[in-house]
C-alpha positions as CSV (number, residue, x, y, z in Angstrom):
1,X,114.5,116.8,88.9
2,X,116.9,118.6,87.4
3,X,116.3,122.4,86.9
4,X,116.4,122.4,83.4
5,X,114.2,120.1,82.7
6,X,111.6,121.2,84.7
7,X,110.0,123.3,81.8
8,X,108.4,121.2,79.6
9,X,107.0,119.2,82.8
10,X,105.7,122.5,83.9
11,X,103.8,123.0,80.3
12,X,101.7,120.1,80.9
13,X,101.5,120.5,84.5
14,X,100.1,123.7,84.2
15,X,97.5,122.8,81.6
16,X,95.9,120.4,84.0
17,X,96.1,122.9,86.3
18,X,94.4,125.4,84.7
19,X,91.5,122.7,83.7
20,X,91.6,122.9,88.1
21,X,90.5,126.7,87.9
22,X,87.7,126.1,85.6
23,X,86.0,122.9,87.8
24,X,86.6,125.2,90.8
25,X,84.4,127.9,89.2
26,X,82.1,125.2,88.1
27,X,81.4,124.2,91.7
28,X,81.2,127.5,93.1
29,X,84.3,127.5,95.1
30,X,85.9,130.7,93.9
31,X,83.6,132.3,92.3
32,X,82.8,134.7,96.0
33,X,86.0,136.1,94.8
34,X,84.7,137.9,92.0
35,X,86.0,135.4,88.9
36,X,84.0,135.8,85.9
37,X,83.3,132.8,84.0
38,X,84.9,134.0,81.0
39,X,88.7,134.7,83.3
40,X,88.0,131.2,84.6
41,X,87.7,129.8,80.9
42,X,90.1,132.1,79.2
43,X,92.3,129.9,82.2
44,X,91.8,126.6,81.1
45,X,95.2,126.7,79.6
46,X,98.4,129.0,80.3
47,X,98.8,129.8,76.9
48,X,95.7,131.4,75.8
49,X,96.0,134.4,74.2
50,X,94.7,137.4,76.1
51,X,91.6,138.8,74.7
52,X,90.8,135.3,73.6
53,X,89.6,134.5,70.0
54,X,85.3,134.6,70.5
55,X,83.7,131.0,69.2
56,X,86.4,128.9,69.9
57,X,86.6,126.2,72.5
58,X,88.5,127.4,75.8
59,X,90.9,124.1,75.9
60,X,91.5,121.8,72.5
61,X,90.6,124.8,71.1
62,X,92.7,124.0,67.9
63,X,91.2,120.6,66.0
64,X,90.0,118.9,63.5
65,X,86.4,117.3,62.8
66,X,85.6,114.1,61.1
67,X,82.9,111.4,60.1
68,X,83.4,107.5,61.0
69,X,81.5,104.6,61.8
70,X,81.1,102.0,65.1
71,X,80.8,98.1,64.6
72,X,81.0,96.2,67.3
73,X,82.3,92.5,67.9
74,X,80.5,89.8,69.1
75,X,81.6,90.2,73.0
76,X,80.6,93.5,73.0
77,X,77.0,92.8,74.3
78,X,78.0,90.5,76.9
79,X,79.7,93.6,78.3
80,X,76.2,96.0,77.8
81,X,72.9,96.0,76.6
82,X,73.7,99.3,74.7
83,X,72.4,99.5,71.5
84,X,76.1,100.9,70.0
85,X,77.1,97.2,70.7
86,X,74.7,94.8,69.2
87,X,73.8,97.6,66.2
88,X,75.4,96.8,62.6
89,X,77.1,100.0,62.9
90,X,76.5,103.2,64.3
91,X,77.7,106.6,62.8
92,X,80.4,108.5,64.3
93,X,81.2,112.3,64.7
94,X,84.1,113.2,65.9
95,X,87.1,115.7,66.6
96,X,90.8,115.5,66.8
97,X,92.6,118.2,68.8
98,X,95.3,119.7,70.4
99,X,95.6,120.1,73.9
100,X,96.5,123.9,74.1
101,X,94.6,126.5,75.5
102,X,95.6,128.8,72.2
103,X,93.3,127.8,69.4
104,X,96.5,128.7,66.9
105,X,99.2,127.1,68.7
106,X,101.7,125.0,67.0
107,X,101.4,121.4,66.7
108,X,104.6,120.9,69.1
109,X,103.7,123.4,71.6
110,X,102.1,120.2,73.9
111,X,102.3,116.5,75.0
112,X,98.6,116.1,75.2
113,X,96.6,115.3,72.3
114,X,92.6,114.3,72.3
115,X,90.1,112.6,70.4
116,X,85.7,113.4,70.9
117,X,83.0,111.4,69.3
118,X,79.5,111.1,69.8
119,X,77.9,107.6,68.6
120,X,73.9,108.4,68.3
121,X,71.8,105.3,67.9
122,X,68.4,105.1,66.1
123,X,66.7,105.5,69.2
124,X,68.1,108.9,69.9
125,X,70.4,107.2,72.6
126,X,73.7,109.3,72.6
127,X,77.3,107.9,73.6
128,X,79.4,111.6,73.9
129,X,83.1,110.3,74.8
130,X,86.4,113.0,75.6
131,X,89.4,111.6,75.6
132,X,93.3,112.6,75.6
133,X,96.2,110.2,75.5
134,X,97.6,110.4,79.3
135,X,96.8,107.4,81.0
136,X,95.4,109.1,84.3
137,X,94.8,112.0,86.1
138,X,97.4,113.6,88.6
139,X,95.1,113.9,91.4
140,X,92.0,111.9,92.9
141,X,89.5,115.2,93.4
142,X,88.9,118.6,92.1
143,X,90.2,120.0,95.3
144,X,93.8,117.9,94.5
145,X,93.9,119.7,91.0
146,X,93.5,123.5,92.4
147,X,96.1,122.9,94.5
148,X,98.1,121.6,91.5
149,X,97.4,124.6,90.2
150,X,99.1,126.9,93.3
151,X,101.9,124.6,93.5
152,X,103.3,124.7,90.1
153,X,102.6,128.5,89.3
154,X,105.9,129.3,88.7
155,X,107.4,132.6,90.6
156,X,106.1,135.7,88.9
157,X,109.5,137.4,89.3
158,X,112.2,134.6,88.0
159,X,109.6,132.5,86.4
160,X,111.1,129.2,88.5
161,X,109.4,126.7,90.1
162,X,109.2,127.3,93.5
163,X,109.9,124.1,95.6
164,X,109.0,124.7,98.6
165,X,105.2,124.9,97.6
166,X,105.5,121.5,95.3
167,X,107.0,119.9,98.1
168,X,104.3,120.9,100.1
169,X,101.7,119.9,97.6
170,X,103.4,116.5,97.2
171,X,102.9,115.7,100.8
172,X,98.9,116.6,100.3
173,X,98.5,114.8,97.3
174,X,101.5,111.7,97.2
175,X,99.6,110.1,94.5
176,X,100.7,112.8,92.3
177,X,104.4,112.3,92.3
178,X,103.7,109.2,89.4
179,X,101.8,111.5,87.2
180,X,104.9,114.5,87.6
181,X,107.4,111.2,86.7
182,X,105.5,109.8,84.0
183,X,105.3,113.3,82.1
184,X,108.6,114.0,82.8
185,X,109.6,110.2,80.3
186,X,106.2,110.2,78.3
187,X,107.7,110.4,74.6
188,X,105.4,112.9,72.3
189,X,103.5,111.5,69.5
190,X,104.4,112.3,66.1
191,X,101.1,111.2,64.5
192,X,97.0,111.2,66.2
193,X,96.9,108.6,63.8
194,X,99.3,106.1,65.9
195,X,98.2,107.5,69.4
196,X,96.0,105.6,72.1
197,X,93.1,107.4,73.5
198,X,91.6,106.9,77.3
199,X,88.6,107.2,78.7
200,X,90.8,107.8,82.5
201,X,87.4,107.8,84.0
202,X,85.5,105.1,85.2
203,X,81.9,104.1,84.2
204,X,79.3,101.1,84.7
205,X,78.4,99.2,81.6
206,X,74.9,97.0,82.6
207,X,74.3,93.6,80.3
208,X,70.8,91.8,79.5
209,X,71.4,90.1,82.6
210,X,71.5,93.6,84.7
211,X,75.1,92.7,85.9
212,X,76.5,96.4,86.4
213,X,80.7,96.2,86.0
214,X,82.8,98.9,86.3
215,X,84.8,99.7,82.9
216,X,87.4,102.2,82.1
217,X,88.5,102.5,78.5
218,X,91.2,102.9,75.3
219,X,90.7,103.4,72.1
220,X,94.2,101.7,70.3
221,X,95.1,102.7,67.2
222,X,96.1,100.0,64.4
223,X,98.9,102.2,63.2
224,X,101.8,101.7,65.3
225,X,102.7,104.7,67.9
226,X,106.0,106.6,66.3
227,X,107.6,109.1,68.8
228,X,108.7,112.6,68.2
229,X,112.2,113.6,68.9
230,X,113.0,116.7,70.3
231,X,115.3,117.7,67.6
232,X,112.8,117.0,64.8
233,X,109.7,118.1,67.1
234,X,111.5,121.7,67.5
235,X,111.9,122.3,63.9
236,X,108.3,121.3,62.9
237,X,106.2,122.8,61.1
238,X,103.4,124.4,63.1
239,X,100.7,122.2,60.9
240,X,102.8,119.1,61.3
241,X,100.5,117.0,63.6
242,X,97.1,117.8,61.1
243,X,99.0,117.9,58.1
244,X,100.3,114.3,58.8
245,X,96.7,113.5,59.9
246,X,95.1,114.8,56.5
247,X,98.0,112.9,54.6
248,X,97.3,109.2,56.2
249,X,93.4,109.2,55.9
250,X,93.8,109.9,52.2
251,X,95.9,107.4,51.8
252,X,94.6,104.8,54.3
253,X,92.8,103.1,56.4
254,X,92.7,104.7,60.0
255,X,90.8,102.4,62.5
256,X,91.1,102.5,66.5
257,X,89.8,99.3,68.0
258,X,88.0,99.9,71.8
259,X,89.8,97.8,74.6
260,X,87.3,98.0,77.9
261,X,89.2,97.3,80.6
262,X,86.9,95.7,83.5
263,X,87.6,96.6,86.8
264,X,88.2,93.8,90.0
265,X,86.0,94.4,93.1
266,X,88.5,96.1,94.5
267,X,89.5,98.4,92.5
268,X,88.7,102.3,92.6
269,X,86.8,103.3,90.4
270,X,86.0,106.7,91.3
271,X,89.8,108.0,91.7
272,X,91.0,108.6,88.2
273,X,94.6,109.2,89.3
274,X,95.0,105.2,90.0
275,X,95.9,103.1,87.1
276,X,94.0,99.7,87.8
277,X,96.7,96.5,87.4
278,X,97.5,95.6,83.7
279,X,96.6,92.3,84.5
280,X,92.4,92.9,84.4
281,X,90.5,91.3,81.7
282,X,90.2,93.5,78.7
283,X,87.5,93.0,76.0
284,X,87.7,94.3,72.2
285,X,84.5,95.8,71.7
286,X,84.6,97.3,68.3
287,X,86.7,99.6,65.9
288,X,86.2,102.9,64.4
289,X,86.9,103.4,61.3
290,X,87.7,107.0,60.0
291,X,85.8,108.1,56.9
292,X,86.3,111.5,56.2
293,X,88.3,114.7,57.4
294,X,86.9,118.0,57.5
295,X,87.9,121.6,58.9
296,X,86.4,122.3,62.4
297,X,84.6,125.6,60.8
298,X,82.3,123.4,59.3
299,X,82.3,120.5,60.0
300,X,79.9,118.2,61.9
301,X,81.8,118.8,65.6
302,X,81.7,122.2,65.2
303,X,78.8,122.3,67.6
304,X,78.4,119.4,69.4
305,X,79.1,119.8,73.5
306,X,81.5,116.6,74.0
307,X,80.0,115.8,77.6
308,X,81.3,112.3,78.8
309,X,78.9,112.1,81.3
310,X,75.9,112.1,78.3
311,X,75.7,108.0,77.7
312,X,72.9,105.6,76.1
313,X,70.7,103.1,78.4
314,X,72.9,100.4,79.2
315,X,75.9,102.6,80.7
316,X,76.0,104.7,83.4
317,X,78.3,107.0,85.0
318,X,80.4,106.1,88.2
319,X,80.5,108.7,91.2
320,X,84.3,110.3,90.3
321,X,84.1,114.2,91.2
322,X,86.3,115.0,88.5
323,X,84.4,113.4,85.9
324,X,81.1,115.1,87.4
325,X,83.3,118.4,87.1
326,X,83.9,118.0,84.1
327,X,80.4,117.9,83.0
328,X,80.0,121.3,84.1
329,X,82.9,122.8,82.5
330,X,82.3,121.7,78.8
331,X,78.8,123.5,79.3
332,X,79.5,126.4,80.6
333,X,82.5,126.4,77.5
334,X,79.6,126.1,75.5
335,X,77.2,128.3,76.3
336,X,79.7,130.8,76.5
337,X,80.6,129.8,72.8
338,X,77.1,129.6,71.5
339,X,76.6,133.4,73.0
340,X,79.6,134.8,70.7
341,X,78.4,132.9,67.7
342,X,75.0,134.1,68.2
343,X,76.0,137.8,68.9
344,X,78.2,137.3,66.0
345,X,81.6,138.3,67.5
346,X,83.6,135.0,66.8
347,X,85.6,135.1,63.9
348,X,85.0,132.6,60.6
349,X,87.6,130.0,61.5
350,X,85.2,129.4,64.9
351,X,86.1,126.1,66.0
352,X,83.0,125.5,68.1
């Protein structure tokens, strides 16, 4: 790849790889080296400024809440006895965010945009669901993302990437090299409203029949996906992305319908950085349906610990590392957050 175009690679790159340092910490790898939970957080993404804001999330920290509602289709219970799919509805809360580690960045400082919702069913059954719109992960295991991580830090003195260590990465971790060539083309979304969310994770949906099948997700949006030039993306405003959002759902109908992709026998379903054939069956379960917008200081999200491992009876969780990692992360993110709010240090636009 060209020199000059490894920068904007790099931005993402190094995103993911600073999500590496924090599931690192979370399994107790490096934390004999003296890392505070707080330098791993502050971490999760290059660009976080340094003190960083108290209250607000350390990754996504820049979003958007809202209210919606689940219905499900008619093959959605063949798929799992959850109560989500053979419910009327079920109520939705949600957030839209930015994938930047700086809770104030500008709308087109990054590729990677994410959608959380947490469906709760009468029965106190809870569906908590993270999501961003890259397709899969760049590596298989936690270990695979801290070496990311090393690899990519550019040199401290001319601020290049230093080959040498990718190369030497690349021969660790091959399966890498599609995730580095699909961010390279991956075309930037000029709308959350027309971009596809994935689960990129695995997990087992169980029917009334107790047939266990491994699922991985998408929620598609029915607006159609419109790109973001890099002329046009440069001179944006730094709202543009939640400005455009705010603008459609007051003047339409914003609905994302859930394609479950089920896996073959064979396929892995605990390495998120395989893709699984585009030929598997795929099953509409259901739409959401946006209802109402509302500012992340106080709005329903503002609180709510978006763990995807935290599903309702009739889904379970498959045995991928990184989505067991994961888990940790987001609650030590938010215990850390809940401590600022409660000591009062974190400032009134707190994006819990």
């Amino acid at each position: 790849m060209p020199r000059k175009r490894w920068f904007p690679v790099l931005c993402i790159v190094l995103i993911v790889a600073g999500l590496s340092l924090a599931f690192a910490w979370t399994a107790d790898w490096i934390g004999h080296r003296g890392l505070t939970a707080n330098q791993v957080l502050t971490s999760v993404a290059k660009d976080a400024p340094d003190p960083f804001p108290p209250g607000f999330r350390r990754a996504h920290g820049k979003g958007m809440c809202f209210t919606g509602q689940f219905v499900p289709t008619r093959m959605a219970s063949d798929l799992s006895y959850a109560r989500v799919f053979s419910d009327t509805m079920t109520p939705v809360i949600g957030r839209f965010s930015l994938g930047a580690g700086d809770p104030h960045a500008a709308d087109n400082s990054t590729r990677i945009l994410s959608i959380s919702l947490l469906l709760k069913q009468p029965d106190g059954g809870e569906w908590r669901m993270a999501m961003i719109n890259d397709p899969f992960f760049p590596t298989a295991t936690v270990e695979g993302l801290v070496a990311m991580g090393e690899a990519f830090a550019p040199d401290s003195i001319t601020q290049q990437p230093v080959l040498a260590r990718i190369e030497a990465f690349y021969v660790a971790y091959p399966e890498a090299r599609k995730y580095i060539a699909a961010s390279d083309k991956a075309l930037w979304a000029r709308s959350f409203t027309g971009t596809q969310f994935n689960s990129i994770n695995a997990f087992a949906f169980i029917n009334k029949q107790n047939q266990k099948r491994f699922v991985r997700w998408s929620w598609e949006p029915r607006l159609p996906f419109s790109g973001w030039p890099v002329d046009s993306r440069d001179k944006a405003d730094p709202q543009a992305l939640f400005d455009d959002l705010r603008a459609k759902a007051a003047d339409q109908a914003l609905v994302w319908d859930l394609m479950v992709t089920v896996a073959n026998p064979d396929d892995p379903v605990n390495d998120p950085s395989q893709p699984w054939p585009d030929n598997r069956l795929r099953v509409n379960a259901g739409s959401l349906s946006l209802n109402a917008l509302s500012e992340q200081s106080t709005g329903a999200c503002r609180d709510i610990n978006f763990d995807p491992t935290i599903v309702p009876s009739g889904i379970e969780i498959s045995d991928d590392p990184i989505l067991h990692a994961r888990s940790g992360v987001y609650a030590k993110s938010f215990n850390l957050r809940e401590r600022e709010v409660g000591q009062q240090s974190a400032g009134k636009e707190v994006a819990q």
